[in-house]
C-alpha positions in Angstrom: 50.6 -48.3 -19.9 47.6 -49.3 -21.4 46.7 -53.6 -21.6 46.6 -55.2 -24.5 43.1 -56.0 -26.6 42.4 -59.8 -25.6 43.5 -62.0 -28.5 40.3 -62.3 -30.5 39.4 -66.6 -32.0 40.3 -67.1 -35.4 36.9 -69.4 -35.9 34.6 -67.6 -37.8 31.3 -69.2 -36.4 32.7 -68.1 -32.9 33.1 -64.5 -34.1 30.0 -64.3 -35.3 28.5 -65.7 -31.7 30.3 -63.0 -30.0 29.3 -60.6 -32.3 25.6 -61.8 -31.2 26.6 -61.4 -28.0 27.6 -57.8 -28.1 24.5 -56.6 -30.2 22.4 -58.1 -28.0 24.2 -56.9 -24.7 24.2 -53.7 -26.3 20.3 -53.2 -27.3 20.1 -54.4 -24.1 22.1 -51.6 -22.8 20.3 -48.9 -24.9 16.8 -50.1 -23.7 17.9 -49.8 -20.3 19.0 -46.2 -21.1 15.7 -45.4 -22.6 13.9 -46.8 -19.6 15.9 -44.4 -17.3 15.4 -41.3 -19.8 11.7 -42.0 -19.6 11.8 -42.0 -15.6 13.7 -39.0 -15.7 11.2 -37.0 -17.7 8.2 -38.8 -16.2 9.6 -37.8 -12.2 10.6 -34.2 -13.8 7.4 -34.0 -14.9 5.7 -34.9 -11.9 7.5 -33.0 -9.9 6.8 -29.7 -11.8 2.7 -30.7 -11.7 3.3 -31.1 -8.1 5.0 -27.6 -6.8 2.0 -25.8 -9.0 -0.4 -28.4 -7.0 1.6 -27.4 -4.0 2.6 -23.5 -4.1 0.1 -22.5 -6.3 2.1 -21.4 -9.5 0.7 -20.4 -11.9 3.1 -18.1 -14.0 3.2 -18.5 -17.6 6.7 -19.8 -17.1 6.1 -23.1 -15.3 3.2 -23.5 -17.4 5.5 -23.7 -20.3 7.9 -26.0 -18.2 5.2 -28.4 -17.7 4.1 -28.2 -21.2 7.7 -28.7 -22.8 8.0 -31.2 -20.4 5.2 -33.1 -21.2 5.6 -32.9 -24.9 9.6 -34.3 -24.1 7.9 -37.4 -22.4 5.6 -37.9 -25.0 8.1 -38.0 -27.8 10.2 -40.5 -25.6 7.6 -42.8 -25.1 6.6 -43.1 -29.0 9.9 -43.7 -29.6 9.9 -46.5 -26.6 6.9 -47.9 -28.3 7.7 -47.9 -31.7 10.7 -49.6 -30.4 8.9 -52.3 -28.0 7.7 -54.7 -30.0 5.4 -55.6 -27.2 3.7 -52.4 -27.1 0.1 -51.6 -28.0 -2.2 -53.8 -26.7 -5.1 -52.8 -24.7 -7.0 -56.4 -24.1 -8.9 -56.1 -26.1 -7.7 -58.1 -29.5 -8.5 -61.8 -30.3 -5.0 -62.4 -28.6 -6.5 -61.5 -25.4 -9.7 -63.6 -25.8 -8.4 -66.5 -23.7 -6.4 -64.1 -21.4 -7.8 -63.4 -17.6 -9.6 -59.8 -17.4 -6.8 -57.6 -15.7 -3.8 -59.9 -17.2 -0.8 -57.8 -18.2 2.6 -58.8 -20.6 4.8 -59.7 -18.5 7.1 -57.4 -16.9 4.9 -54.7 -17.7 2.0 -52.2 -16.1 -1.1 -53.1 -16.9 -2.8 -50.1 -19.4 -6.2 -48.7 -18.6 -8.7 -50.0 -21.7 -9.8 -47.1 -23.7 -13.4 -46.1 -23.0 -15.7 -45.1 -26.1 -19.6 -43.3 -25.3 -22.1 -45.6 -24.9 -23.7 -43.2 -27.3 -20.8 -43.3 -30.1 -22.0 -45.3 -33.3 -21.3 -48.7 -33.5 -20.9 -51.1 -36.5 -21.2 -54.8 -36.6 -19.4 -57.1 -38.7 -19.7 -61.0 -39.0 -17.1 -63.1 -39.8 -19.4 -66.3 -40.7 -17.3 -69.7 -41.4 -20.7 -71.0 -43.7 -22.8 -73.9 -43.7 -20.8 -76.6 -44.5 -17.8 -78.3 -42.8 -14.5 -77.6 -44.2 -13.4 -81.0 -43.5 -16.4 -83.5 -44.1 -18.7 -81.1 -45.6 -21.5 -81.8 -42.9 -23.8 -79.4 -41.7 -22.7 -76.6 -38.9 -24.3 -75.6 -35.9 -24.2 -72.0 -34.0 -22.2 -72.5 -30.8 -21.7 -69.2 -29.6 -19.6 -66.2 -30.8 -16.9 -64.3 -29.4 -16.6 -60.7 -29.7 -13.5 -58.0 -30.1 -13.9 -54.3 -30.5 -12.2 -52.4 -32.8 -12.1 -48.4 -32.5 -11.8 -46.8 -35.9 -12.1 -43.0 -36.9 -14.8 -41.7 -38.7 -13.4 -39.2 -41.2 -14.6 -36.0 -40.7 -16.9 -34.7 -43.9 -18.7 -32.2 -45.5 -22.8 -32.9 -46.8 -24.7 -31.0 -48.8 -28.0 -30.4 -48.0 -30.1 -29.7 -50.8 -33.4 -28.3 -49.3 -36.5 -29.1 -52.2 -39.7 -27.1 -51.6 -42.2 -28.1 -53.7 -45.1 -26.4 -55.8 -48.2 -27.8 -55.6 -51.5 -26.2 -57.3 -55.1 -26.9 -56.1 -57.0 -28.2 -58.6 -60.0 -26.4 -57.5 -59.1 -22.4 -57.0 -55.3 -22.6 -58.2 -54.2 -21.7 -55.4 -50.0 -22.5 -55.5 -49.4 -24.7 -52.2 -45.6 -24.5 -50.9 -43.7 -25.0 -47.5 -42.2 -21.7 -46.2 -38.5 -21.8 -46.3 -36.9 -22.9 -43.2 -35.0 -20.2 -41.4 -30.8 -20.5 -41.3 -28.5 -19.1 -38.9 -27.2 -16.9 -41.0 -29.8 -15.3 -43.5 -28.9 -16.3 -47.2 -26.0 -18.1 -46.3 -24.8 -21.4 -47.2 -23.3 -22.4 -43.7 -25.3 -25.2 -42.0 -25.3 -24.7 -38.2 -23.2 -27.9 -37.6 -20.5 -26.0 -40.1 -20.7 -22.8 -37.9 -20.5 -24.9 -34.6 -17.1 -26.4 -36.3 -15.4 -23.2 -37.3 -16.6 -21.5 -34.0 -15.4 -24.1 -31.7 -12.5 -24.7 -33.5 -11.1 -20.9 -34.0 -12.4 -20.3 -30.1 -11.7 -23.3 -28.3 -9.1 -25.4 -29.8 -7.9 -22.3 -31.0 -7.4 -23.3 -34.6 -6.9 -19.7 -36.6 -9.4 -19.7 -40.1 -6.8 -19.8 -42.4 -5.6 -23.6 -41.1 -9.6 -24.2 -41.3 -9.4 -23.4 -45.0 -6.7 -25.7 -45.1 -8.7 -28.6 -43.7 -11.5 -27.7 -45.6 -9.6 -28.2 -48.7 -8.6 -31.4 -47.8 -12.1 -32.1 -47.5 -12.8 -31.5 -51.1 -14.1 -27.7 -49.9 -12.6 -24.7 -50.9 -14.1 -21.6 -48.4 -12.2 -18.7 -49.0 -11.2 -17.3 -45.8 -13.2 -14.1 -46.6 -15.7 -16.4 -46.6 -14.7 -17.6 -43.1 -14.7 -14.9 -41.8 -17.5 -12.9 -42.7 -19.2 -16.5 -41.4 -17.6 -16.4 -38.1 -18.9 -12.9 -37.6 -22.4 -13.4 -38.9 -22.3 -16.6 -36.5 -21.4 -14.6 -33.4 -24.4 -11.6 -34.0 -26.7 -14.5 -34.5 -25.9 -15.6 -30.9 -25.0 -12.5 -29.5 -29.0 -11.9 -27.5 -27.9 -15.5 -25.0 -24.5 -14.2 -24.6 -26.0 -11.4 -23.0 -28.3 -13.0 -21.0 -25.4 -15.1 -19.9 -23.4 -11.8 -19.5 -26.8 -10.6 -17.3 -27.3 -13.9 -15.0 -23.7 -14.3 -13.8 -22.8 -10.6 -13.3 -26.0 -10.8 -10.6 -24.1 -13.2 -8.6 -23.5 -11.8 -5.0 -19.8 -13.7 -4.8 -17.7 -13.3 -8.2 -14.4 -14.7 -9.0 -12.1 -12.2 -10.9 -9.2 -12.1 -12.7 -7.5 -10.9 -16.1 -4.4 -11.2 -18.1 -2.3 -9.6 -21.3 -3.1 -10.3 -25.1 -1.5 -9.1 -27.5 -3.2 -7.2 -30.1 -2.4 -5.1 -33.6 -2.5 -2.1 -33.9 -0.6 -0.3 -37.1 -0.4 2.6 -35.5 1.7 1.3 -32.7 5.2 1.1 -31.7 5.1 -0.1 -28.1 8.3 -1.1 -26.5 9.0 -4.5 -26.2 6.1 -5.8 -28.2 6.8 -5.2 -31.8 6.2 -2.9 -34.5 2.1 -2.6 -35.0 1.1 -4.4 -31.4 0.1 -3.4 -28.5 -0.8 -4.9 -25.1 -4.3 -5.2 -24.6 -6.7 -7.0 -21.3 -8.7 -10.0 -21.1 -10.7 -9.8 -18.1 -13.0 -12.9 -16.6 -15.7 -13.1 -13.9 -16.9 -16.1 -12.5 -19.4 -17.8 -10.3 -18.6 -21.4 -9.7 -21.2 -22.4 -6.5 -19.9 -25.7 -6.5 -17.3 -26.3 -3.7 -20.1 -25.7 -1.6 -23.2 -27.0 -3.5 -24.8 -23.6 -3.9 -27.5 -23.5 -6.4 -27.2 -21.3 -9.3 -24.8 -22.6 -12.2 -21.3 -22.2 -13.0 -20.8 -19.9 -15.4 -17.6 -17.1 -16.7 -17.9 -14.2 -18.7 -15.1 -12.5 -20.5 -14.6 -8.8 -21.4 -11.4 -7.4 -23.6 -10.1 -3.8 -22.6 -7.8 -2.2 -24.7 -5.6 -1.4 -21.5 -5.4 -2.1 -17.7 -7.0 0.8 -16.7 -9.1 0.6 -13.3 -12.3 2.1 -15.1 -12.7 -1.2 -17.1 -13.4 -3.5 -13.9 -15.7 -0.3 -12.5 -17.7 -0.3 -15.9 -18.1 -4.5 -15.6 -19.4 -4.5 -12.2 -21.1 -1.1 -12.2 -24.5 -3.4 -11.6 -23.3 -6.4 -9.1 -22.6 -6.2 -5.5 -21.6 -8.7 -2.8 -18.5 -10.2 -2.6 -15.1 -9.8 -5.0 -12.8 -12.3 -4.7 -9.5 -11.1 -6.9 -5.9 -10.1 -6.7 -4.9 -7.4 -5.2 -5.0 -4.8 -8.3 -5.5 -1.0 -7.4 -8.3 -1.2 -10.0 -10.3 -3.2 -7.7 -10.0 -0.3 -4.4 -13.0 2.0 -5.7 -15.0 -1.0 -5.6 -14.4 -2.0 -1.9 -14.3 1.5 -0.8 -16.8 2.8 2.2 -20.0 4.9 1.0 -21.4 7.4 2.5 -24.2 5.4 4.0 -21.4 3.4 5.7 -21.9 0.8 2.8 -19.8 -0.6 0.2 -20.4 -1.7 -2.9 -18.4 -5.1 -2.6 -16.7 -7.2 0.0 -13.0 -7.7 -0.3 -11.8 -11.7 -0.3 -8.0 -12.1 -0.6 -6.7 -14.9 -2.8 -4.6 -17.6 0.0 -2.7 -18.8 -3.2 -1.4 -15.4 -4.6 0.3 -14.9 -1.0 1.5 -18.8 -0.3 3.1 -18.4 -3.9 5.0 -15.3 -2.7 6.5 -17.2 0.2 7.2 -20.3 -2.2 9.1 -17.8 -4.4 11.2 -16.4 -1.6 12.1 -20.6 -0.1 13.0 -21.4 -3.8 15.6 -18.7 -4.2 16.5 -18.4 -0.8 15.5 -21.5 1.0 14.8 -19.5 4.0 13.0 -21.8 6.7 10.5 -19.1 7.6 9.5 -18.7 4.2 9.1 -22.7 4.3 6.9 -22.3 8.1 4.8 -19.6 6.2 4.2 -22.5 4.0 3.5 -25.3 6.0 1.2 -23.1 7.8 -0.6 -22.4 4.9 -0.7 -25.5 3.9 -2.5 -26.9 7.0 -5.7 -24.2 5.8 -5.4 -26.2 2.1 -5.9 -29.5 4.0 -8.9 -28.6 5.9 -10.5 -27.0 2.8 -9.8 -30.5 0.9 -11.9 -32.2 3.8 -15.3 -30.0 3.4 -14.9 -29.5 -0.7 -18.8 -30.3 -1.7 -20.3 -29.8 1.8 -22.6 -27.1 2.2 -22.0 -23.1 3.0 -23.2 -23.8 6.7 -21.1 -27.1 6.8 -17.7 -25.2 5.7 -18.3 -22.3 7.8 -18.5 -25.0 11.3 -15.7 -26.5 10.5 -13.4 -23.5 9.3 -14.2 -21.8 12.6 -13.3 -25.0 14.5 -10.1 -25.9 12.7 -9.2 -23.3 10.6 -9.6 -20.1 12.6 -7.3 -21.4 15.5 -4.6 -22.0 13.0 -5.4 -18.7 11.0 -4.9 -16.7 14.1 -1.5 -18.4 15.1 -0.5 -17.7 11.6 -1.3 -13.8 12.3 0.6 -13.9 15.7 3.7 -15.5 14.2 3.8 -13.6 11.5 3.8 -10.3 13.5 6.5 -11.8 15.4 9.0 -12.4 12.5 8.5 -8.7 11.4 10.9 -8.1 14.3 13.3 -10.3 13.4 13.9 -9.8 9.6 15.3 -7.0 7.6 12.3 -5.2 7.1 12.6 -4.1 3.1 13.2 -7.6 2.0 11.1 -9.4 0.0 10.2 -11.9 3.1 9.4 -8.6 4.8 7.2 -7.5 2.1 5.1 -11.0 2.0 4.3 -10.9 5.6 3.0 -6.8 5.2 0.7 -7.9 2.4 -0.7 -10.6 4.3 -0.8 -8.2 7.6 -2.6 -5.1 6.2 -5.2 -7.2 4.4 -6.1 -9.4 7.0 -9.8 -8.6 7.2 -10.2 -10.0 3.3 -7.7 -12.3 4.0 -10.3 -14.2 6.7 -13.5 -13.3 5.1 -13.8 -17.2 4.1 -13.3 -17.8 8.0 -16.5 -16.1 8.3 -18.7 -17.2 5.0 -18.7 -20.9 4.1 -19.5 -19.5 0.7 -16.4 -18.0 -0.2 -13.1 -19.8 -1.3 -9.5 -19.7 0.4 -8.1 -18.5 -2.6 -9.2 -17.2 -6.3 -7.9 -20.0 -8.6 -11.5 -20.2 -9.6 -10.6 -17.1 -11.8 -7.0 -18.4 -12.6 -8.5 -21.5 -14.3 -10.8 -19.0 -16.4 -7.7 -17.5 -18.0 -6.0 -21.0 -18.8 -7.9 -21.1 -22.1 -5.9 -17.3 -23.2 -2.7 -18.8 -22.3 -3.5 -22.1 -24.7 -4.7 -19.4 -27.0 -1.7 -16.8 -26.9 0.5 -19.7 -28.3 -1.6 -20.4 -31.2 -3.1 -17.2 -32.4 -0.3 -15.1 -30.8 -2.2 -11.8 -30.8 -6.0 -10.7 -31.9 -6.2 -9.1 -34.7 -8.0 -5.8 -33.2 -9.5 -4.5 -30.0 -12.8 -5.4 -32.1 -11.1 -8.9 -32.2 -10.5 -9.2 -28.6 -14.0 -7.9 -28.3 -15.7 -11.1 -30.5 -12.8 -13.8 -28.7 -14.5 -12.3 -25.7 -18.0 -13.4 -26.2 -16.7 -16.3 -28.0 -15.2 -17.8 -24.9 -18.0 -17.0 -22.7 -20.9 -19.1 -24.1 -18.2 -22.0 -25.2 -16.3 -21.7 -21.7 -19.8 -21.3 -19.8 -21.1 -24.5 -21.9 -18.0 -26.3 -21.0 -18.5 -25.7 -17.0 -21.9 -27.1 -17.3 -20.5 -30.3 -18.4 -21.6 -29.7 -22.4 -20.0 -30.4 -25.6 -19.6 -26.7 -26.8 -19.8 -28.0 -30.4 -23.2 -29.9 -30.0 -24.3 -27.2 -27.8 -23.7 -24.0 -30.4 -24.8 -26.9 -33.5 -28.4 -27.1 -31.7 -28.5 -23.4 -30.7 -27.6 -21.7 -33.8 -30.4 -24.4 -35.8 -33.0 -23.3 -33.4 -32.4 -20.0 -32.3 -33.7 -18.2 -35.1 -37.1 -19.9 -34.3 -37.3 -19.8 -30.5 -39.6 -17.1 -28.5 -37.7 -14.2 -27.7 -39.5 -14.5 -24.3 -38.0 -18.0 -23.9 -34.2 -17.4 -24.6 -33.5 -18.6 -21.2 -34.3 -22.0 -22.0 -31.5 -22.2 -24.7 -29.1 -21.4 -21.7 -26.0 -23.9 -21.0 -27.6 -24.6 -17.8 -31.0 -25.1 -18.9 -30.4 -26.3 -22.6 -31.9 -29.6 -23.7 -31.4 -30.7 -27.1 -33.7 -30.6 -29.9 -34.1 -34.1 -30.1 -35.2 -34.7 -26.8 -37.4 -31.7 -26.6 -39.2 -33.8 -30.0 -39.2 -36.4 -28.5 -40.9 -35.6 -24.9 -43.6 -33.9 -27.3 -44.1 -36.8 -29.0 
């Protein structure tokens, strides 16, 4: 039997106390539940960053965990915010003029202060009491000043150029005097190179389709027709089509290439392939890189992209029909011609096997199965990712002393035991399986034992695609293989530009304003890894 309710006071005023009591025991209750939800998401969260760190995932699907997952934790902690009084301040306000550097509100994490450019525009505004007292009326005298920062947006805006070429006469022989008109991106088109920089960065980078461009535009007092666009973007991409080839030309020299593709979807209305939809079809990004950085090599990073309508092994052949040296992909079939013995006793590349690829086969096996040798095969895998942490930056001869001091040891145990548990597991398991793979690619499995050049694994390449999976949920298919072709080149200079540490927006802005006017002969200069911007060229002539 259940007890009684407790015999509530008949005084009013000590109602209402207890009533105050209960609300505020109760938001009390609520912000402690919010707390938890936050370090709930915030440890998921974590967690899921960490088995990619870890294992090497990098399937679409954890991708998309960690991304819903973020986006969860975001949402929680604007509503936390918008809930916490107290929340907001970055040190920076009058409020914290009189406050320690490094104090934080109480109970609280101190937040990092946002950092602005040095070269961002800045605005000063005085807030000057007068001459004169307030009080008495006598005279004031400057004691000092303080000073608070304020970051305010800039709302992005069209300008209109008009460009006035004026007709002069000589007075003399008649002659009519007049500047030549300055040359465009785009012959007799309207579109400034800043403009086309916009629309190409923001279709191929933030991957922001044209018709939600015309949309902004409007807002912006602009109406573009998309045809308009369009025929824009296009234009924009033949203008800088001669340095994506010699980007294309530089990389694809490189004696050690990263490779690597993955599906698009693309329309076709002639199509009816299974699974995909009525008018698409499955088409191929592919991507190439050389990234000499992890051990301070000389030539710049760069990545080139190529769309094939299929997976076919031809298209790889017909990329790298012109390099040679070392390939460092997955283990597609469409990559065997290319490491396959000439006559001479040569071959045209060098096989080197990706580390990661196999460590995430074991990881998949010890998350469905928890086997423990499975989680060995990791933990001895893991010991070559800890030496390759230790000699990130040094250079090629560096890496290749200590690898064969440290990591050779270890990768030969690795090779022993795994032999060993061939004999001991059912041998058409998936465990089983791993362990072959590994086995009867050993030779391109150790090739970075034996090249401090080369990498342990090919997430060099697996980066390069990261942009197509952002891509794929914003676009959701191109809109031909001509399409695919154009996103191709487009991600190539901007990724390229990106690498080398530039603004892709400034970098295409300057480019497409100059490259109309620059020496054939001297395309290289314009170059990610060899641009300078029109300014400072001016100016060091100057």
């Amino acid at each position: 039997m259940s007890e009684s309710a407790p015999k509530l006071p008949d005084d009013p005023a000590v109602l209402r106390a207890i009533i105050a009591s209960l609300e505020a025991e109760n938001a009390k209750l609520s912000a402690t539940l919010r707390a938890h939800d936050l370090l709930v998401q915030t440890l998921r969260t974590r967690i899921a960053k960490l088995q990619k760190q870890a294992f090497g995932k990098s399937s679409e699907k954890i991708e998309r965990e960690i991304k819903q997952l973020e986006l969860a934790l975001e949402d929680l902690q604007v509503a936390m915010a918008e809930a916490d009084e107290t929340a907001g301040p970055d040190d920076d306000g009058e409020e914290g003029i009189a406050t320690p550097s490094g104090a934080a509100v109480e109970g609280k994490a101190p937040r990092r202060r946002p950092r602005i450019s040095k070269d961002a525009p800045r605005e000063r505004r005085e807030l000057d009491p007068g001459d004169s007292c307030p009080d008495c009326g006598g005279d004031l005298r400057v004691l000092g000043e303080d000073v608070s920062e304020l970051i305010d947006m800039i709302a992005a805006q069209l300008k209109v150029i008009e460009i006035a070429r004026i007709k002069k006469s000589c007075r003399r022989c008649e002659k009519i005097v007049q500047e030549p008109a300055p040359s465009r991106p785009i012959p007799r088109s309207m579109a400034g190179p800043g403009l086309l920089a916009y629309i190409l960065t923001s279709k191929f980078d933030d991957h922001v389709p044209l018709y939600r461009q015309h949309e902004i535009f409007e807002r912006m007092g602009a109406d573009i027709p998309d045809t308009t666009l369009v025929d824009w973007c296009g234009a924009a991409m033949r203008t800088l089509t001669p340095l994506i080839e010699r980007i294309e030309a530089d990389i694809m020299a490189s004696d050690i290439l990263h490779a690597d593709d993955t599906p698009i979807r693309v329309l076709d209305r002639s199509a009816k392939s299974k699974g995909l939809g009525k008018g698409v079809k499955q088409g191929r990004i592919w991507t190439y890189v050389r990234d000499q950085r992890p051990w301070s090599g000389a030539a710049p990073p760069g990545t080139v992209y190529y769309f094939s309508p299929d997976r076919k092994g031809e298209h790889p052949r017909k990329h790298l029909k012109n390099s040679a040296g070392i390939l460092q992909a997955d283990a597609y079939t469409g990559f065997k011609a290319l490491y396959e013995t000439r006559a001479d006793g040569s071959a045209q590349f060098r096989e080197a096997a990706c580390w990661a690829h196999l460590r995430r086969d074991f990881h998949d096996i010890w998350t469905g199965t928890k086997s423990e040798i499975a989680k060995e095969a990791l933990d001895r895998i893991g010991q070559f990712y800890d030496i390759e942490r230790e000699i990130k930056g040094l250079s090629a001869d560096e890496r290749h002393a200590v690898r064969q001091q440290k990591t050779k040891p270890k990768a030969e145990a690795f090779h022993a035991w795994a032999e060993a548990q061939l004999t001991r597991i059912p041998g058409k398991g998936d465990l089983a399986k791993a362990f072959r793979y590994g086995l009867s690619r050993w030779l391109s499995f150790t090739l970075f034992l034996n090249d401090g050049r080369v990498a342990i694994d090919n997430n060099a390449a697996e980066r390069g695609m990261r942009p197509i999976g952002v891509g794929r949920r914003n676009w959701l298919f191109a809109g031909s293989d001509t399409g695919g072709e154009t996103l191709a080149r487009a991600m190539t200079i901007i990724e390229t530009a990106k690498m080398n540490a530039l603004d892709p927006q400034a970098y295409l802005a300057d480019v497409l304003s100059r490259i109309h006017d620059h020496k054939i002969n001297r395309l290289h200069e314009l170059l990610p890894w060899n641009w300078t911007p029109a300014s400072t060229v001016n100016c060091k002539a100057a």
